[in-house]
Biopython code that builds the backbone (N, CA, C, O; Angstrom):
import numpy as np
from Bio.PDB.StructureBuilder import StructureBuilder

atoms = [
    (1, "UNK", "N", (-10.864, -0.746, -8.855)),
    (1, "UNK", "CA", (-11.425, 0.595, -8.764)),
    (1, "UNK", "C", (-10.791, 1.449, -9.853)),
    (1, "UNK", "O", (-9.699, 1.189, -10.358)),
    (2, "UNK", "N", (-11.505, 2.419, -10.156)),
    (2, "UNK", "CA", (-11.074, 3.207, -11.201)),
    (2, "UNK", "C", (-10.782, 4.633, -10.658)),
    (2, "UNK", "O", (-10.978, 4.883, -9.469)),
    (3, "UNK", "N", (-10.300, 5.595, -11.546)),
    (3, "UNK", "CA", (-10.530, 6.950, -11.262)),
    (3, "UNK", "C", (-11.900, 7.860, -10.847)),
    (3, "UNK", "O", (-12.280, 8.557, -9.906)),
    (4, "UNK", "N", (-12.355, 7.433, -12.064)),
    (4, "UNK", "CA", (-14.093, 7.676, -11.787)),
    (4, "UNK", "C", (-14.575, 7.967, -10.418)),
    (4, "UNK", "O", (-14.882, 9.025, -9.869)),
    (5, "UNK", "N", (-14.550, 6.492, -9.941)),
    (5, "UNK", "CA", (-15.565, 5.731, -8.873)),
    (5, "UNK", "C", (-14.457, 6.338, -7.408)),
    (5, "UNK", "O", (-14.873, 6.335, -6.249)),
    (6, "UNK", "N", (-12.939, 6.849, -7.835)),
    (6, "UNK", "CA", (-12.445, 7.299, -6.531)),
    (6, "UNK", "C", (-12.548, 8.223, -6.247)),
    (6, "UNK", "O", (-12.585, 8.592, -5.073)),
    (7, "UNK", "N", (-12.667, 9.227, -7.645)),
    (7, "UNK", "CA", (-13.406, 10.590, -7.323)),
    (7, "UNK", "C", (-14.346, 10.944, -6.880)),
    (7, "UNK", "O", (-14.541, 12.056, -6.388)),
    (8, "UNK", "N", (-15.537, 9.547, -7.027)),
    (8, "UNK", "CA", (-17.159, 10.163, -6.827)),
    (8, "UNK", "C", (-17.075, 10.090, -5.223)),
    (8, "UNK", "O", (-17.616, 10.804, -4.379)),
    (9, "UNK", "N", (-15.947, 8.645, -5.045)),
    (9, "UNK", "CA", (-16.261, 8.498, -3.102)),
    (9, "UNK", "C", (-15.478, 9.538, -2.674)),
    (9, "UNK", "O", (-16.181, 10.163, -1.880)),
    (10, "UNK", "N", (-14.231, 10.151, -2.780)),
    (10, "UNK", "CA", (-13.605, 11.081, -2.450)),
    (10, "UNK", "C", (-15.338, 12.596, -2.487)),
    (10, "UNK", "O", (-15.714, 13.272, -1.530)),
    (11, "UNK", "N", (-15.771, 12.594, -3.558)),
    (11, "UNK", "CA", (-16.613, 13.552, -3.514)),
    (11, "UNK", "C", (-17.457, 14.068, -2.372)),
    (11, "UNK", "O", (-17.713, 15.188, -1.930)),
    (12, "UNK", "N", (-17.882, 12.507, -1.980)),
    (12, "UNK", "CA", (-18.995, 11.918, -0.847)),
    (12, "UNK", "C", (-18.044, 12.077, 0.457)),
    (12, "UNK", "O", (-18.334, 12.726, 1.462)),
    (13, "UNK", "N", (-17.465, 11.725, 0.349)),
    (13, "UNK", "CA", (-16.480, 12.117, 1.914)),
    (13, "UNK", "C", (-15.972, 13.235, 1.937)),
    (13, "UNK", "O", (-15.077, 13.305, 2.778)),
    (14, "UNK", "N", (-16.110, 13.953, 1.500)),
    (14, "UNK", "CA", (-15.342, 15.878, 1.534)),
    (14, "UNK", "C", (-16.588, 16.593, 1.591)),
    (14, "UNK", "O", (-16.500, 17.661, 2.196)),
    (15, "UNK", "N", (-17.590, 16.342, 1.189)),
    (15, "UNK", "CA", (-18.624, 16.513, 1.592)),
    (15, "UNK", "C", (-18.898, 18.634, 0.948)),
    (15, "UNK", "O", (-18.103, 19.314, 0.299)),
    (16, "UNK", "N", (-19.809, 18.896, 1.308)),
    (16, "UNK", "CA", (-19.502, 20.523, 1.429)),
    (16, "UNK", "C", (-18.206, 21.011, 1.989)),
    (16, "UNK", "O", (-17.308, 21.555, 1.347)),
    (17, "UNK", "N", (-18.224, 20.719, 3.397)),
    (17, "UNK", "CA", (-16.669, 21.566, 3.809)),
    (17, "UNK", "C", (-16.120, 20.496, 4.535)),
    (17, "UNK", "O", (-16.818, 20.108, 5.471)),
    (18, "UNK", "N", (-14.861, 19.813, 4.318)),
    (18, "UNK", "CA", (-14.139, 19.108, 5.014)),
    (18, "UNK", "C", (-13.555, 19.283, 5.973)),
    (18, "UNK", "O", (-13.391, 18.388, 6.802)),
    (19, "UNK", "N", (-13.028, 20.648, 6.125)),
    (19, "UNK", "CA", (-12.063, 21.756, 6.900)),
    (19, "UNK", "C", (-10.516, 21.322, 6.670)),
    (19, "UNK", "O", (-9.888, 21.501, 7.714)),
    (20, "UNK", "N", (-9.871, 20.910, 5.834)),
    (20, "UNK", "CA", (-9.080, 21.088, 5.206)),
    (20, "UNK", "C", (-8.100, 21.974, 5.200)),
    (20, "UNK", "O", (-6.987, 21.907, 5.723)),
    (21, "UNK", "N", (-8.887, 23.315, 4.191)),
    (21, "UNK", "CA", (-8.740, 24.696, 4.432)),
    (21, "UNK", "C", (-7.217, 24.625, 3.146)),
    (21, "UNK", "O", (-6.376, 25.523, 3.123)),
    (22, "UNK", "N", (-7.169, 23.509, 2.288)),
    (22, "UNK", "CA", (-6.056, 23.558, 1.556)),
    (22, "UNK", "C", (-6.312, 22.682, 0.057)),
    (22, "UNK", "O", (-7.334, 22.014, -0.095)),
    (23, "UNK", "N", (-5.593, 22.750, -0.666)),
    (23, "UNK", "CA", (-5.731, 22.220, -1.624)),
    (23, "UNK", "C", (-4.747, 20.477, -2.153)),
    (23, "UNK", "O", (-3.521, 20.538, -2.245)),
    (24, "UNK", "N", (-5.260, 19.519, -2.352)),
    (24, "UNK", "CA", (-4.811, 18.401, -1.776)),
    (24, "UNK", "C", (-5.292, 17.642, -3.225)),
    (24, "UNK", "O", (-6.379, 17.681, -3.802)),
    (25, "UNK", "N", (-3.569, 16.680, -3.696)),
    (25, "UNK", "CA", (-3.520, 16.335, -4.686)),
    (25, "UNK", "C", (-3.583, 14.794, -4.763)),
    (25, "UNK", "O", (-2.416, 14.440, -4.933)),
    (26, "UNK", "N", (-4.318, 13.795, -4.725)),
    (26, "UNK", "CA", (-3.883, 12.487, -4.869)),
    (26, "UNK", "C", (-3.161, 12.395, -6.221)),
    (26, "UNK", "O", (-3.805, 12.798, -7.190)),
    (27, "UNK", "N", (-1.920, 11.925, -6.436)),
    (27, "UNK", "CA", (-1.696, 11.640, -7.729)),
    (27, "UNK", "C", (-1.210, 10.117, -7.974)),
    (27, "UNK", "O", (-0.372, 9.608, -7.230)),
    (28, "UNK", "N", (-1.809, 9.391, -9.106)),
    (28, "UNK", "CA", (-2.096, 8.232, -9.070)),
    (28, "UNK", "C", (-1.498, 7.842, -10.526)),
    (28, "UNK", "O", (-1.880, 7.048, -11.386)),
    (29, "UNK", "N", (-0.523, 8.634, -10.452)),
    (29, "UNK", "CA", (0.554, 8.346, -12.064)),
    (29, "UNK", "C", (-0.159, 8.059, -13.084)),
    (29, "UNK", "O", (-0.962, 8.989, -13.156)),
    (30, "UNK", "N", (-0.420, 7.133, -14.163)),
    (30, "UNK", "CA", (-0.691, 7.357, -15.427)),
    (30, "UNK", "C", (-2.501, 7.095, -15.302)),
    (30, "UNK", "O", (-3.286, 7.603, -16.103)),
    (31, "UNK", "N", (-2.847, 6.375, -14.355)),
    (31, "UNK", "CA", (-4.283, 6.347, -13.935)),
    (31, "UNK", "C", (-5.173, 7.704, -13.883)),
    (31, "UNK", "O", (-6.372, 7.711, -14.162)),
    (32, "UNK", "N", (-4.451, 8.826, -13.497)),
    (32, "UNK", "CA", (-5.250, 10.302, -13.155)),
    (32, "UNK", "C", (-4.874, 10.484, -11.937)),
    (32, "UNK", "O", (-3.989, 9.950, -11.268)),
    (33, "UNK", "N", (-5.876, 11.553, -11.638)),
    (33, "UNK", "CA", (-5.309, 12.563, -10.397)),
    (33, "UNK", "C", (-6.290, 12.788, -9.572)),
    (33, "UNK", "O", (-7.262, 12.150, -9.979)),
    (34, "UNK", "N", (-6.466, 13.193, -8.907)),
    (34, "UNK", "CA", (-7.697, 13.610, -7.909)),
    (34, "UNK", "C", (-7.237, 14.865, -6.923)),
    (34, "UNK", "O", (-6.304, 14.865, -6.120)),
    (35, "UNK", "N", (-8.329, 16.115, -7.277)),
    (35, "UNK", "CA", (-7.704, 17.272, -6.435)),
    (35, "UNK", "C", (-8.884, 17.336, -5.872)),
    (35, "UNK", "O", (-9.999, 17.170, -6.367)),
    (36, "UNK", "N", (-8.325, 17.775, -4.005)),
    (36, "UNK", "CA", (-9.500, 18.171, -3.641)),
    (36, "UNK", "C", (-9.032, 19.750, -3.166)),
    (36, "UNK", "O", (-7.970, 20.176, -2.712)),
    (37, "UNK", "N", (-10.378, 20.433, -3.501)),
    (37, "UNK", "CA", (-9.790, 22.153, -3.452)),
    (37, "UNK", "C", (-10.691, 22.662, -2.257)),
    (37, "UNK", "O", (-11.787, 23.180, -2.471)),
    (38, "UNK", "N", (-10.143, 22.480, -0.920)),
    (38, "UNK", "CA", (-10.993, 22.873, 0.006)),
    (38, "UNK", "C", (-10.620, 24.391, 0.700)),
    (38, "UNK", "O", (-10.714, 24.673, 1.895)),
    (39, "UNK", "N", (-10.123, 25.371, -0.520)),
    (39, "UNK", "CA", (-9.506, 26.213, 0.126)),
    (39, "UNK", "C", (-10.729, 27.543, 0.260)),
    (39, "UNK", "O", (-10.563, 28.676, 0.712)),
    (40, "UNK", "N", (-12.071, 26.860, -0.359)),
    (40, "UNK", "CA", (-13.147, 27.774, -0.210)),
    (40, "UNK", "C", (-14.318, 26.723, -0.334)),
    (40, "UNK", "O", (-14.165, 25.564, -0.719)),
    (41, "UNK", "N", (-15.634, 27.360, 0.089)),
    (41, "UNK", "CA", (-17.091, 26.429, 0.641)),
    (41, "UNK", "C", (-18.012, 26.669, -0.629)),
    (41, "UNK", "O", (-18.470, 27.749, -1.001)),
    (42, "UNK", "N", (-18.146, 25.683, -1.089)),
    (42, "UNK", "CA", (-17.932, 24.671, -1.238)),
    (42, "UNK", "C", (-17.486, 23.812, -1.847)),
    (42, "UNK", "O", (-17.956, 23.582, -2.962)),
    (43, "UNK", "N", (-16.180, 22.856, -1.216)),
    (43, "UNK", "CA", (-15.012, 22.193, -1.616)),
    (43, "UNK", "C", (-15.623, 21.745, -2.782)),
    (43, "UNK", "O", (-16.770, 21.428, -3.098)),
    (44, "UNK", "N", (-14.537, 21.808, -3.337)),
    (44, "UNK", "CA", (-14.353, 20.948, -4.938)),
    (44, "UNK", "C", (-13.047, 19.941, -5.043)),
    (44, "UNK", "O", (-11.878, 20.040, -4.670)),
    (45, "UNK", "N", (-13.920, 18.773, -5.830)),
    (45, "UNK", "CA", (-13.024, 17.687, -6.121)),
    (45, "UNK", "C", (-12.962, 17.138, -7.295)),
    (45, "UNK", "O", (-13.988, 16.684, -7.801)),
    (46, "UNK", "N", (-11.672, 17.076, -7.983)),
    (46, "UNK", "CA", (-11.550, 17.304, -9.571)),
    (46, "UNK", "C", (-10.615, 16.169, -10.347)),
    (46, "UNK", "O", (-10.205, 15.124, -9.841)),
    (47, "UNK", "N", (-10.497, 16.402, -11.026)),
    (47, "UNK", "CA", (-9.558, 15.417, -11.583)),
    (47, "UNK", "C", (-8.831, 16.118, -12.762)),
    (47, "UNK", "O", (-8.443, 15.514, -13.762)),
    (48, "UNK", "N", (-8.705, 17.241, -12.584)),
    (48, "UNK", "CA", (-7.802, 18.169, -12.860)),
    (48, "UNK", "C", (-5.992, 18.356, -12.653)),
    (48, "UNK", "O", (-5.380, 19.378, -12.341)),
    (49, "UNK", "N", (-5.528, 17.170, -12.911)),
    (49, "UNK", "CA", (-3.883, 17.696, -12.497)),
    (49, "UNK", "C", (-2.826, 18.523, -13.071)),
    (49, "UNK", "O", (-1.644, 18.186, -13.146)),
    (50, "UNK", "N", (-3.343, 19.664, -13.487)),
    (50, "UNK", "CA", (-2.625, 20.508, -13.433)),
    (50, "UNK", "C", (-3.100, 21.861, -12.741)),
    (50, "UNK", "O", (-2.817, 22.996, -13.125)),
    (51, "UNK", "N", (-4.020, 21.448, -11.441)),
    (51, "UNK", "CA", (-4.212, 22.079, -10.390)),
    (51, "UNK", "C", (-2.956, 22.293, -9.152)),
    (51, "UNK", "O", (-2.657, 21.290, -8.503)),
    (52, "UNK", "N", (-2.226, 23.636, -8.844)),
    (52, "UNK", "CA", (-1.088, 23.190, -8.140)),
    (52, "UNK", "C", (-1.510, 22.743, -6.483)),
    (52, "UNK", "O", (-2.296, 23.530, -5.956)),
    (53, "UNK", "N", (-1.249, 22.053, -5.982)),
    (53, "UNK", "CA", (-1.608, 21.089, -4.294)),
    (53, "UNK", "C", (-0.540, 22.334, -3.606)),
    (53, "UNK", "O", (0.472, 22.872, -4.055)),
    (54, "UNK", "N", (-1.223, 22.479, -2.432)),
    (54, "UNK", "CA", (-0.114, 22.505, -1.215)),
    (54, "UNK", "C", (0.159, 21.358, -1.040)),
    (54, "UNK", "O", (1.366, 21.449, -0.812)),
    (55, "UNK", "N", (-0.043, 20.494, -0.988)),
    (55, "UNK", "CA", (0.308, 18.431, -0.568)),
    (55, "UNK", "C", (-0.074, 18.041, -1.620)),
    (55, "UNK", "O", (-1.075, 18.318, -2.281)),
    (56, "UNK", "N", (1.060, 17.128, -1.839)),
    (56, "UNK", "CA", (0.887, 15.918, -2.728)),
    (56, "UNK", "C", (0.833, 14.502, -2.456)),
    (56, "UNK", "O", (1.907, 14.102, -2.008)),
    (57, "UNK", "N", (-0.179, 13.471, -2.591)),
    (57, "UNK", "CA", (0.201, 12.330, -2.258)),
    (57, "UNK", "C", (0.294, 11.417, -3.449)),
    (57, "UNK", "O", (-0.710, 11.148, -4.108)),
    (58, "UNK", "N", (1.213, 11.046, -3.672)),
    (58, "UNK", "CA", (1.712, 9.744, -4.526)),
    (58, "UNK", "C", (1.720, 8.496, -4.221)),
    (58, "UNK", "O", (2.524, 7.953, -3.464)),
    (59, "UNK", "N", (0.408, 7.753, -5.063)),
    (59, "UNK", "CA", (0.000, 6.319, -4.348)),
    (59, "UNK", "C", (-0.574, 5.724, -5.976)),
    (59, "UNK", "O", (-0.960, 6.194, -7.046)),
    (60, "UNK", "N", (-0.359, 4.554, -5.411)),
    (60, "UNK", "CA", (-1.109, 4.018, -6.557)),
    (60, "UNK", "C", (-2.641, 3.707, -6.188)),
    (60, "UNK", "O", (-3.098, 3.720, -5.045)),
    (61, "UNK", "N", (-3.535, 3.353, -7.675)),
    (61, "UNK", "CA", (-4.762, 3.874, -7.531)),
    (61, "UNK", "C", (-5.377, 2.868, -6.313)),
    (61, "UNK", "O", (-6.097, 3.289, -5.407)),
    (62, "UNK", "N", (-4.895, 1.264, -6.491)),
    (62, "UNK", "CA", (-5.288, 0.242, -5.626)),
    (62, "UNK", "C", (-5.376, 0.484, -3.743)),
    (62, "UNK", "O", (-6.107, 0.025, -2.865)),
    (63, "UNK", "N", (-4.071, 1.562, -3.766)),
    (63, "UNK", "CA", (-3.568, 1.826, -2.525)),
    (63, "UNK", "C", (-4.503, 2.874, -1.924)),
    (63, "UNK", "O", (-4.663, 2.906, -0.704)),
    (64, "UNK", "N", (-5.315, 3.991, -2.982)),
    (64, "UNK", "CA", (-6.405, 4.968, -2.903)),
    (64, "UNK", "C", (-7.394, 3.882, -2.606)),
    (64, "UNK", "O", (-7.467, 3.751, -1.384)),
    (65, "UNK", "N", (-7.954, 3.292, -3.057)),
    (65, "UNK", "CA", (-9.128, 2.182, -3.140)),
    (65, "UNK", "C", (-8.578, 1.805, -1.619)),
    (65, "UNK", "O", (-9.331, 2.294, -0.776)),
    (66, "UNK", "N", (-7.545, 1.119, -1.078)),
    (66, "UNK", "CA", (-7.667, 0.960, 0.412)),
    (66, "UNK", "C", (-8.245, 1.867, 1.424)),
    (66, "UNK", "O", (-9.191, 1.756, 2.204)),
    (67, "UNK", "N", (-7.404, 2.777, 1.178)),
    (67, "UNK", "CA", (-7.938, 4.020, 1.836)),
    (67, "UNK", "C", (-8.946, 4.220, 2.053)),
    (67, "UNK", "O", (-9.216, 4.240, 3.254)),
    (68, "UNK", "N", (-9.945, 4.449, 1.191)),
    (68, "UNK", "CA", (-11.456, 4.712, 0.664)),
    (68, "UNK", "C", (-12.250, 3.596, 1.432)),
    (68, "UNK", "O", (-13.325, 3.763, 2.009)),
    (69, "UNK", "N", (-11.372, 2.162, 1.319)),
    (69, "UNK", "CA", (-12.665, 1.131, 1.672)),
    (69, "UNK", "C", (-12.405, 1.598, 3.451)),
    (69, "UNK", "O", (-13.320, 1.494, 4.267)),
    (70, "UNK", "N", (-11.135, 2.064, 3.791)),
    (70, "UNK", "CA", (-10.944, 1.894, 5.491)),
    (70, "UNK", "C", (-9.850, 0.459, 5.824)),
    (70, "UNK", "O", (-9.391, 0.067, 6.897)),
    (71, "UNK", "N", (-9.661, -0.162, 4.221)),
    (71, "UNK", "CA", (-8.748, -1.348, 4.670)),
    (71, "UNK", "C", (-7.343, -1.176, 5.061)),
    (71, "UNK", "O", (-6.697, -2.003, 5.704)),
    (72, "UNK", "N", (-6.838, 0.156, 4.551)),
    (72, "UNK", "CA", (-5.500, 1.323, 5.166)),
    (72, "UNK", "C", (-5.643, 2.054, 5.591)),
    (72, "UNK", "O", (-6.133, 2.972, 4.933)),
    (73, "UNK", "N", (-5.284, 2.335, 7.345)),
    (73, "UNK", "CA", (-5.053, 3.679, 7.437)),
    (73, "UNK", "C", (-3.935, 4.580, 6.805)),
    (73, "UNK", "O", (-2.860, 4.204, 6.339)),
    (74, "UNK", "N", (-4.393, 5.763, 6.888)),
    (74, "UNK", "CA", (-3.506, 6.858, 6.080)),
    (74, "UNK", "C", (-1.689, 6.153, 7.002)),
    (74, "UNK", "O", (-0.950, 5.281, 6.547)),
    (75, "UNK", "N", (-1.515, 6.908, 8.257)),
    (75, "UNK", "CA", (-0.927, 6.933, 9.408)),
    (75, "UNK", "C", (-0.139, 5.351, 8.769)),
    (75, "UNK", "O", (0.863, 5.451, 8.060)),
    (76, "UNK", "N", (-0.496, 4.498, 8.981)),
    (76, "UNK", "CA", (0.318, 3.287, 8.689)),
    (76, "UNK", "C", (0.587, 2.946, 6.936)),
    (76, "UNK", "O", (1.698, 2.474, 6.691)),
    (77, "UNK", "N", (-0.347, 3.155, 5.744)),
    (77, "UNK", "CA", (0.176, 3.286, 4.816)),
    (77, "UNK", "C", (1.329, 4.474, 4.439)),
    (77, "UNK", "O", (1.885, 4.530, 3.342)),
    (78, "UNK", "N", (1.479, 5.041, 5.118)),
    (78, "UNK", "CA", (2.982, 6.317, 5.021)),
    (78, "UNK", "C", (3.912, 5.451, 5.523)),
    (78, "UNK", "O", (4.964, 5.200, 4.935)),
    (79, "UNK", "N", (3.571, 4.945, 6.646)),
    (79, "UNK", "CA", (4.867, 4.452, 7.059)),
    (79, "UNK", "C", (5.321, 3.099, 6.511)),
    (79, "UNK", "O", (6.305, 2.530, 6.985)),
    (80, "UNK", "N", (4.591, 2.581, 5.497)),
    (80, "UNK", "CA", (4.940, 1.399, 5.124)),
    (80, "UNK", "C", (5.324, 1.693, 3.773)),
    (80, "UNK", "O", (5.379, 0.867, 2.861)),
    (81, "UNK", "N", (5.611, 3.041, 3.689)),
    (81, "UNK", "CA", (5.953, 3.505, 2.112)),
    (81, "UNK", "C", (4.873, 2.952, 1.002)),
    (81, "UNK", "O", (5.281, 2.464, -0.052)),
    (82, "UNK", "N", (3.691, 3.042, 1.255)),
    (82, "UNK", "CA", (2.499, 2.539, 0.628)),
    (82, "UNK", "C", (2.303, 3.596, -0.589)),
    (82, "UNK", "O", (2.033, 3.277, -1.747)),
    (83, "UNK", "N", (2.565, 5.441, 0.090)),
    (83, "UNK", "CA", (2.621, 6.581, -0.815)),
    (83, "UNK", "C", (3.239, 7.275, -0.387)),
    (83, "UNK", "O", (3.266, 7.252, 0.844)),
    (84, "UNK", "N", (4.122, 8.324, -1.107)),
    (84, "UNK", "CA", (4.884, 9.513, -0.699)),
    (84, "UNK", "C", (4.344, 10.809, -0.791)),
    (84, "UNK", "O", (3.905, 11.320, -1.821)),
    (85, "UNK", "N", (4.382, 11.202, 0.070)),
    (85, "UNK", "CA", (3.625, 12.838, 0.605)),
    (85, "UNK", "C", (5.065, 13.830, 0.289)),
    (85, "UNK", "O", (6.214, 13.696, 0.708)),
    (86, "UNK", "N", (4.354, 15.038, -0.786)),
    (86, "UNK", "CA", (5.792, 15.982, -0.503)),
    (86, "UNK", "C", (4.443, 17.451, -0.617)),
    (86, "UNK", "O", (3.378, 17.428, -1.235)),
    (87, "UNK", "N", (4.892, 18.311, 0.021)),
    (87, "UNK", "CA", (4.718, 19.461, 0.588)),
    (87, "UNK", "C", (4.256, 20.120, 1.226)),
    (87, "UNK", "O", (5.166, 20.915, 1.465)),
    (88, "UNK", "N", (3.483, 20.414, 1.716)),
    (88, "UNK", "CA", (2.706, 21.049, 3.585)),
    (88, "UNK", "C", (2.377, 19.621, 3.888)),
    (88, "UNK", "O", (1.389, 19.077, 3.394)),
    (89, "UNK", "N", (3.372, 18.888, 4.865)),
    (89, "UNK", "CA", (3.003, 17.834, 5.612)),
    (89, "UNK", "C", (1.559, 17.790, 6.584)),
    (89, "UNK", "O", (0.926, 16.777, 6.883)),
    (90, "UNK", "N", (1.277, 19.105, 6.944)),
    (90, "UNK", "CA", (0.232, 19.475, 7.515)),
    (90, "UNK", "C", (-1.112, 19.221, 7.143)),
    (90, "UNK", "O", (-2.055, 19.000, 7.902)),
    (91, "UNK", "N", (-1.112, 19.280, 5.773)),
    (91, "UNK", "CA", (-2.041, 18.821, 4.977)),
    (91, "UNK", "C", (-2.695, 17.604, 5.253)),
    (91, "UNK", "O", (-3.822, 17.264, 5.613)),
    (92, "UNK", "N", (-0.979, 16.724, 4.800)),
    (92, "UNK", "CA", (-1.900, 15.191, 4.636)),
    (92, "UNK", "C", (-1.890, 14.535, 6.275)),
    (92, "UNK", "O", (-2.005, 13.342, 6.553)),
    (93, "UNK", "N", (-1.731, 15.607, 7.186)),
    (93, "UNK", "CA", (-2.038, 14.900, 8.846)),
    (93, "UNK", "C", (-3.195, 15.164, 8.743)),
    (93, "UNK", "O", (-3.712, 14.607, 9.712)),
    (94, "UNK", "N", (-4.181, 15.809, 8.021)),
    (94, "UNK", "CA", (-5.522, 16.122, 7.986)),
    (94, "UNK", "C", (-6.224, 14.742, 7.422)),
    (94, "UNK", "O", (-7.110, 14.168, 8.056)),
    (95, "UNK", "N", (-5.806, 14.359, 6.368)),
    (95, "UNK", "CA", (-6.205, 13.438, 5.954)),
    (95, "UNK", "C", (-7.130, 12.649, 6.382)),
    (95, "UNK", "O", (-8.054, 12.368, 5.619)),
    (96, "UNK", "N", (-7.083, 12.058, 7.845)),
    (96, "UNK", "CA", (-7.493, 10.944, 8.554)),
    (96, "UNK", "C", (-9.023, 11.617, 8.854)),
    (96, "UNK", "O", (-9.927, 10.810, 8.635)),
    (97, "UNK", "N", (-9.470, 12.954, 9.316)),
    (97, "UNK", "CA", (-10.818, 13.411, 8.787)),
    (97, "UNK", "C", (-11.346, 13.241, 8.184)),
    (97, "UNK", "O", (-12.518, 13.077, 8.524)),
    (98, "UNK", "N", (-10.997, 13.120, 6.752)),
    (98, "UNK", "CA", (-11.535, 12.854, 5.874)),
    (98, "UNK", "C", (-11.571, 10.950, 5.220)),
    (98, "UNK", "O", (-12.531, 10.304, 4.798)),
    (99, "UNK", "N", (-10.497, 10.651, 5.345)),
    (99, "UNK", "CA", (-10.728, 8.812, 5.207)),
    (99, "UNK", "C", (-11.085, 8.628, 6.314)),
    (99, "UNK", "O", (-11.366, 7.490, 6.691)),
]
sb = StructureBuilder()
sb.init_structure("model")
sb.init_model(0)
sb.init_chain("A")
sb.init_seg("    ")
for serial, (resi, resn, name, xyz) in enumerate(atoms, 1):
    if name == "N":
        sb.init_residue(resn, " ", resi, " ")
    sb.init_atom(name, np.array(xyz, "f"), 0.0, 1.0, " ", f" {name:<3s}", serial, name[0])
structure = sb.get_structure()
């Protein structure tokens, strides 16, 4: 999977309004970034990283591609140190709405 193709499904699953209500960073190190900006209707999802996140998640892109297919949950890829989440933890408990 690429950046591209994680943005377009990220696009498709955030849909108009996710309820979110925050701004949410996948960052996928030298691959790109993926922001989703659901802090107004209707959400936007970018690939913009130098958008600032209330949450950040740090994963690699393969580990996004799990996510996306449903082959990881969020909830158990955290705890298996799959990606590291740093700032409104609140955020990425939302997550699972949206994957």
């Amino acid at each position: 999977m690429d950046i591209e193709t994680a943005t377009e499904q990220l696009r498709a699953k955030v849909g108009e309004d996710c309820g979110l209500g925050a701004v949410l960073k996948f960052d996928c190190g030298a691959d790109g970034a993926i922001v989703i900006d659901a802090t107004k209707v209707p959400n936007t999802v970018s690939n913009d990283a130098s958008i600032v996140a209330d949450c950040t998640v740090a994963l690699a892109l393969a580990t996004l591609g799990d996510l996306l297919a449903g082959e990881l949950e969020p909830t158990t890829g955290f705890m298996m140190g799959k990606f590291k989440v740093s700032g409104d933890m609140s955020v990425a408990l939302k997550l699972q709405r949206i994957l």
